[in-house]
Every structure is written in structure tokens, then in C-alpha cells.
C-alpha positions as CSV (number, residue, x, y, z in Angstrom):
1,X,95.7,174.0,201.1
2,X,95.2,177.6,202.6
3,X,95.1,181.0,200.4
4,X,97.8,183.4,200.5
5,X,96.7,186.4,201.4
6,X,97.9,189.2,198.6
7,X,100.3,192.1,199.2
8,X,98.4,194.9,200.2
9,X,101.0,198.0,199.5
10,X,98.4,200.1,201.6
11,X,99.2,197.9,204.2
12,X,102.3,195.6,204.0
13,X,105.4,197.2,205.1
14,X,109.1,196.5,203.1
15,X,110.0,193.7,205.5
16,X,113.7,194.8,205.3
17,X,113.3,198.5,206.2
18,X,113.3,198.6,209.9
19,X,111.0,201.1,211.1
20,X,111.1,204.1,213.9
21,X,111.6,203.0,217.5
22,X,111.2,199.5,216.7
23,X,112.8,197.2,219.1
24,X,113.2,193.2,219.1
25,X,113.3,190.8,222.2
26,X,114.7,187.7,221.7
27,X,114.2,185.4,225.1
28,X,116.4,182.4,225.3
29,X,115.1,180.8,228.3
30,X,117.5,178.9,230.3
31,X,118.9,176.5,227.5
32,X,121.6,176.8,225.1
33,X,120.8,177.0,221.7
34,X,121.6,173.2,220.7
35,X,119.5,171.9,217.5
36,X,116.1,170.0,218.5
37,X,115.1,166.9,217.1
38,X,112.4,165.3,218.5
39,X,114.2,161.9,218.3
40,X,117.3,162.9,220.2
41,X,117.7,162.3,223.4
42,X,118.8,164.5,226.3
43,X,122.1,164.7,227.2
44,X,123.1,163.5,230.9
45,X,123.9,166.7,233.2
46,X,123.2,167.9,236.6
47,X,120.4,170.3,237.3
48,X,122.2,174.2,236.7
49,X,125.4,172.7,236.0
50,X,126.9,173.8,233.0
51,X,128.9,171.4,230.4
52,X,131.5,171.7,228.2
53,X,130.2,169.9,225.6
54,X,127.1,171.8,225.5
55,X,129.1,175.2,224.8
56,X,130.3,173.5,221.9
57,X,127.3,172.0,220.3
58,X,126.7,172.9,216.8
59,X,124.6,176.2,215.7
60,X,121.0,175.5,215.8
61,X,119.3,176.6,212.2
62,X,116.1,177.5,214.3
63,X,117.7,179.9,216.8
64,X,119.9,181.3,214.2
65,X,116.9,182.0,211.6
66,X,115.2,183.4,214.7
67,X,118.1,185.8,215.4
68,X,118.4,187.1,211.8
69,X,114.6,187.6,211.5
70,X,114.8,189.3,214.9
71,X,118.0,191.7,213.7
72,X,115.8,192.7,210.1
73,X,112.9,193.7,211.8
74,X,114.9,196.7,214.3
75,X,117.7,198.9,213.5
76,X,120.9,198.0,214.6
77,X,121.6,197.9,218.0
78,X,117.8,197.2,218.5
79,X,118.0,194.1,219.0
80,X,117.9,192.5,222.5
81,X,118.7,189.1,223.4
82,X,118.3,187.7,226.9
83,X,119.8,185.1,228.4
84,X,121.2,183.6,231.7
85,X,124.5,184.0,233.0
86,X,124.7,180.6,232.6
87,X,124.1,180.0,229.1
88,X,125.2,183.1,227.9
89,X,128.7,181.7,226.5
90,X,126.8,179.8,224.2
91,X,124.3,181.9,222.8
92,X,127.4,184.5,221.8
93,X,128.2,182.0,219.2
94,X,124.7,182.0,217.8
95,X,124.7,186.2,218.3
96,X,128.3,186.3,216.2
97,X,126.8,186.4,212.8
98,X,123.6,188.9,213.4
99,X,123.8,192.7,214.0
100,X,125.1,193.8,217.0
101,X,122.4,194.7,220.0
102,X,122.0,194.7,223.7
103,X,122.8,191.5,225.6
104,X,120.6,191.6,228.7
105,X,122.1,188.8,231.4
106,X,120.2,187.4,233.8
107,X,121.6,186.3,237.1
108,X,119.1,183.0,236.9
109,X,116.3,181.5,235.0
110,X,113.7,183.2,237.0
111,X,111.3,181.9,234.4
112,X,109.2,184.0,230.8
113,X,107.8,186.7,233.2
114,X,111.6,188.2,234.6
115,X,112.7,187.8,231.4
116,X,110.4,189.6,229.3
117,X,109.8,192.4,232.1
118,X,113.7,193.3,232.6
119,X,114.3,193.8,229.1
120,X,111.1,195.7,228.7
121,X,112.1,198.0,231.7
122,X,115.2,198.9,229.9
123,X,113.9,200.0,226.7
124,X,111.0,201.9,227.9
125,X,114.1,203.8,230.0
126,X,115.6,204.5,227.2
127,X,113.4,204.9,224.5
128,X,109.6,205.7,225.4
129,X,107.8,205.8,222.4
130,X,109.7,202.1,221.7
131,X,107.2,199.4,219.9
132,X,108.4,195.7,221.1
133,X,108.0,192.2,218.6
134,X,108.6,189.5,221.5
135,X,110.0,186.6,219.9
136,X,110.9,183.4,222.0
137,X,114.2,181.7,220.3
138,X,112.9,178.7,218.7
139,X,110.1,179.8,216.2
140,X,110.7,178.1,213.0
141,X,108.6,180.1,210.8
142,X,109.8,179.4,207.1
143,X,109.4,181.9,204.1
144,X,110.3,184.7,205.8
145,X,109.2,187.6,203.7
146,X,105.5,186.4,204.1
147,X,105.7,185.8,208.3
148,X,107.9,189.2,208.2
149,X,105.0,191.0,206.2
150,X,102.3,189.5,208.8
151,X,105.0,191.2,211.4
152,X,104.9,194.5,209.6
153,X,101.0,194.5,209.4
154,X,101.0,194.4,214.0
155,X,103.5,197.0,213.3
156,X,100.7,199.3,211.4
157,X,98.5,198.2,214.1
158,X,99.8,199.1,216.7
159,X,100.9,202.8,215.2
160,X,97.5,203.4,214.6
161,X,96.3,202.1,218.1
162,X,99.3,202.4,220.7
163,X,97.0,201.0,223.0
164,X,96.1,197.4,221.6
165,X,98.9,194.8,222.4
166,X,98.8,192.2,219.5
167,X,99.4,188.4,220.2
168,X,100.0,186.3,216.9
169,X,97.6,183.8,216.6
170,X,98.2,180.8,213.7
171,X,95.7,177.7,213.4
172,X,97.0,174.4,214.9
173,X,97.9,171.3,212.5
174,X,96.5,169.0,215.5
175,X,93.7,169.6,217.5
176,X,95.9,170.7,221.0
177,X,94.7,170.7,224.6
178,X,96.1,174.2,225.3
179,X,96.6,178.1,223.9
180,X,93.5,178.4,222.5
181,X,92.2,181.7,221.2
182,X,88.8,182.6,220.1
183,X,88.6,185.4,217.6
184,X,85.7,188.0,218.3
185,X,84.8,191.1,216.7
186,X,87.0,193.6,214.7
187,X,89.1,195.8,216.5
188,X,87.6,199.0,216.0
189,X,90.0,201.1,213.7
190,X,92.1,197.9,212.6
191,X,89.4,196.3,210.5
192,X,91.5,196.6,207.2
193,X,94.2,195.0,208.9
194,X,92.4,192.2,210.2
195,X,92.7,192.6,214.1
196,X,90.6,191.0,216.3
197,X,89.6,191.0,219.5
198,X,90.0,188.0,222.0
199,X,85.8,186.0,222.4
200,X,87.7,183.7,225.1
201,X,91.0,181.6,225.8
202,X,90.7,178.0,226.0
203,X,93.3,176.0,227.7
204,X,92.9,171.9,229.0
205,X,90.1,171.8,226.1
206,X,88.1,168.4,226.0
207,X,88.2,166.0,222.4
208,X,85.0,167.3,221.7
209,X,85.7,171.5,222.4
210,X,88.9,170.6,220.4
211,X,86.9,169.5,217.6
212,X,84.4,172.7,217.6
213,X,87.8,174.8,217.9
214,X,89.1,173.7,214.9
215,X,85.5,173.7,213.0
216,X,85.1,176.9,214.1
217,X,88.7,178.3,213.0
218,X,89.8,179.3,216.6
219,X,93.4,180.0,216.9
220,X,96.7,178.8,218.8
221,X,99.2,181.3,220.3
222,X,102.7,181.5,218.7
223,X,104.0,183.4,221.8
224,X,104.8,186.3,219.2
225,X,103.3,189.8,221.1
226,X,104.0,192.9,219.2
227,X,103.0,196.1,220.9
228,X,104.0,199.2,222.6
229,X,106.4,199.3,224.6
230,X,104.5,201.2,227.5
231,X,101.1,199.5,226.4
232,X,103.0,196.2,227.2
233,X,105.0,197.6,230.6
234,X,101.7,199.0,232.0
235,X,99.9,195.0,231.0
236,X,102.4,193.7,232.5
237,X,101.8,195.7,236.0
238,X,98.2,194.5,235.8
239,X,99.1,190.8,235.1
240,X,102.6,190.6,236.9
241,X,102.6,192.8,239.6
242,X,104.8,190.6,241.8
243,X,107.5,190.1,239.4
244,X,106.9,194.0,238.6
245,X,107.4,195.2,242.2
246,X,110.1,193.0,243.0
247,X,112.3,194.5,240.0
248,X,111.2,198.0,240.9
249,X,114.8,198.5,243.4
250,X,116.7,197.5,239.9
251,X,115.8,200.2,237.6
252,X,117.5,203.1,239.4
253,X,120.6,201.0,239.0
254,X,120.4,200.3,234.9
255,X,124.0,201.1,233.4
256,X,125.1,201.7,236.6
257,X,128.6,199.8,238.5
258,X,125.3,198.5,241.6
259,X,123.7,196.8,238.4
260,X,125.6,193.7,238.7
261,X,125.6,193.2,242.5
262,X,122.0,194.8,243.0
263,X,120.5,191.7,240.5
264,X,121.7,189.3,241.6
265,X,120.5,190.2,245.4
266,X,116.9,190.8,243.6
267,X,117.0,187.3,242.0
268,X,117.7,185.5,244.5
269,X,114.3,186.2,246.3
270,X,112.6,186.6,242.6
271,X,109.7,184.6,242.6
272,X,109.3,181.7,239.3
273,X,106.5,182.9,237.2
274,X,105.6,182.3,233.6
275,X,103.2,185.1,231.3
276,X,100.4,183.0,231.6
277,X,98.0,185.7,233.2
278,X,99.6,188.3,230.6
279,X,98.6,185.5,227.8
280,X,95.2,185.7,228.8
281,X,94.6,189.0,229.5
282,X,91.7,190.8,227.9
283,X,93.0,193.5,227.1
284,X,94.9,191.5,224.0
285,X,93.4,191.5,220.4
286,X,95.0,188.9,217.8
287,X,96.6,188.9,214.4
288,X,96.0,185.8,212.8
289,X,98.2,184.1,210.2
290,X,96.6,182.7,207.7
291,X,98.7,181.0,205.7
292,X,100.6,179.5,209.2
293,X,100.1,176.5,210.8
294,X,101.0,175.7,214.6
295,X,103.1,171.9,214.5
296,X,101.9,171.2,217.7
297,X,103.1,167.3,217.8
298,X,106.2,169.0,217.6
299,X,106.1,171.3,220.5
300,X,107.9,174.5,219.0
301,X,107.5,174.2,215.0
302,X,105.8,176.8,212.8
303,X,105.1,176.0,209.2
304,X,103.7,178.0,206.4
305,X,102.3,175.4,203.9
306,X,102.9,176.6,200.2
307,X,99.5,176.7,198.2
């Protein structure tokens, strides 16, 4: 069994009191939100064609608790969901019963790096001093006051160092191949919250680096980032700067009738990248979880195993 680690109230935050400039990103991806089991199999459709059937699928209990969690941790109408034109009749459904927030609609899948930087653009337009939790859709984290006080710790973080972007780290229940991250040194200024710098990444790891991984505690990304908005937006101009230049022409045209017709010309010659130099920048320090472990047999689940 793990330890809990004990409420600090130096440090833990009131998970249900959203805080100043806070904003949440929820990215979709390019699927509806149908539930996952990992012995169902996939329904029959064509590539990009949209079915009926799939618009009336049942709520999924992962999105949904991912949408809630999203909605506590911003005031209302801080919370932005993206989604693809496509898919975003579906996704209303699952965006019915969580406070209301900006719908950002993508022309196309695109893939993560479009649809974290378009949202991004938009908030740090309208709100400068904004601090971003990136959540991808399908995290099932249970006990949600404990991951949400783990949230509210990056939020301390990153108010006392703007310019430290924060990737949750959580160790893996299986020794995986990929999304390794070795912990290094304190991050200077964040000690008592128990930041720490990135010693390496380690992706396609052999059986045997697996096995010192996990001996030596090394981590596995949940995909969760929490940082400042402009820490984040100036990253991703390092890391992304095709996707970055080629959405440049849009953001003279946010809120604006040429929106519409002005994305979709820019998507159409988008190119298909994922965050995968972002993820590995160095420039990222980690917050682990202690008390969290990665399901990684299962591809997307998050547990928190009760001591």
C-alpha cells in the first residue's frame, strides 16, 4: 500500500473554491464520449463518417467525472471544452449537466498540438494573467478531493513560480515501455510543495531500464500540465512552432463573423502533430502523486489505491 500524504492547510487549497484566473481545458480528441471497456469491441464505421448511433450512445462515467472535476476547479464560464465539428453533437450531451463554459470547435482533428494551442490562444487573448489545468477527457482519477488537492498544490506552484509549467507525474501499476519521467532535484522555491525538476524522459525503455525505473520510483505522465497560461503559450512556440505559425492568421479573427470561414481555410493545410516535443521539454518540472497509480494495461485508467 502507499501513504497518504496529510493535509497541509499551509499548502492544500479548498478544492471547491475556484481560484483567480483559473481556467480548465478539457480536450476531447476526435471521439465521442462513448463508455470504454476494454472488452468491447469497436463499432463498424467509415473513417470521418459520423453515425447515428454513436450520438446516441449512453453517457460515459469517465468523461462525465472528467467534466465535473474540470467545472470545480475554474469559475463558471472557465471552463473550456474542445472538440471537433464532428463530434461536437455528442459531447453537448455530456457538457448538459456541468457549468456552462466556452465550446471551442474545431474544423478537424488536427491532432493534441491544434487543439491544445487554439484554446490556449484564446484565453491568453482574453485573460493574460490566466493559469491553465490541461485535462484530456478520459482520466479516471477516483477520490476526487485528494487528486483535486494534488491539483490545488500545481496551483500554489505555479503562483509562486509563473514561470515553471507543471506536468503531473503518478507511478505506473506495470512496468510500461513509454512516458517515463525521472525526478531530479527540487525546484528551487517549491521544495515544500514537492516540485521537481525533470533528470530525463524515457520512452521505448528496454525490460531491464523498466525494471530500474520502477526500483528507482521514476514516474509516468498523466497528460495533466497545469501552468501559466503565457508560461505554456511561449513553450509551446519553442516546441510547436509549426502548428504556432500556421494558427498565427486566426487570432486576429477570434469572435469575429471571418472566424468560421478563416479556420477552416487554416485547417485544411494544418499539419498533424501531437505534444510530444512539448512533453519532453526541459523546461517542465513534475508534481508527483503519491497516492496515484498509472493503470497502464488499461491504456487511460488512473487509480488511487486506498491505504
Amino acid at each position: 500500500m502507499l501513504a497518504r500524504v496529510p493535509f497541509n492547510p499551509q499548502i492544500d487549497r479548498e478544492p471547491d473554491a475556484p481560484h483567480a484566473h483559473v481556467w480548465t481545458i478539457v480536450l476531447t480528441g476526435d471521439a465521442p464520449p462513448t463508455p470504454a471497456c476494454r472488452h468491447d469491441r469497436p463499432r463498424r464505421h467509415r473513417p470521418g463518417h459520423w453515425s447515428p448511433a454513436l450520438s446516441a450512445a449512453p453517457r460515459s462515467p469517465r468523461a462525465q467525472r472528467t467534466l465535473e472535476r474540470a467545472s470545480r476547479l475554474a469559475a463558471p464560464g472557465r471552463m473550456v471544452t474542445v472538440m471537433t465539428r464532428q463530434r461536437a453533437a455528442a459531447w453537448e450531451r455530456e457538457l448538459e449537466a456541468v457549468a456552462d463554459g466556452p465550446r471551442v470547435v474545431q474544423p478537424s482533428y488536427r491532432g493534441r498540438a491544434a487543439e491544445l494551442l487554439l484554446p490556449l490562444l484564446k484565453i491568453v487573448r482574453h485573460d493574460p494573467s490566466a493559469t491553465v489545468i490541461l485535462l484530456p477527457a478520459v482520466q479516471p482519477v477516483e477520490h476526487d478531493a485528494r487528486f483535486l488537492r494534488y491539483v490545488g498544490r500545481a496551483l500554489w506552484a505555479t503562483a509562486l513560480r509563473p514561470d515553471v509549467p507543471l506536468v503531473i507525474g503518478a507511478r505506473p501499476y506495470t512496468p510500461v515501455a513509454d512516458g517515463w519521467i525521472e525526478p531530479g532535484a527540487p525546484v528551487e522555491g517549491l521544495e515544500t510543495l514537492a516540485v521537481r525538476s525533470v533528470k530525463r524522459f524515457v520512452d521505448d525503455a528496454s525490460a531491464a531500464e523498466r525494471r530500474r525505473l520502477v526500483d528507482g520510483h521514476a514516474l509516468v505522465s498523466t497528460s495533466i500540465f497545469v501552468a501559466r497560461a503565457q508560461t505554456l503559450l511561449e513553450l509551446a512556440e519553442r516546441t510547436l512552432p509549426d502548428v504556432r505559425e500556421a494558427l498565427e492568421p486566426l487570432e486576429g479573427a477570434f469572435d469575429r463573423p471571418e472566424e468560421a470561414l478563416l479556420g477552416d481555410a487554416i485547417y485544411e493545410c494544418l499539419p498533424q502533430a501531437g505534444l510530444g516535443p512539448l512533453e519532453h521539454a526541459p523546461e517542465l518540472a513534475v508534481l508527483a502523486l503519491p497516492d496515484v497509480v498509472w493503470r497502464a494495461h488499461q491504456h487511460e485508467a488512473l487509480e488511487l489505491l486506498v491505504s
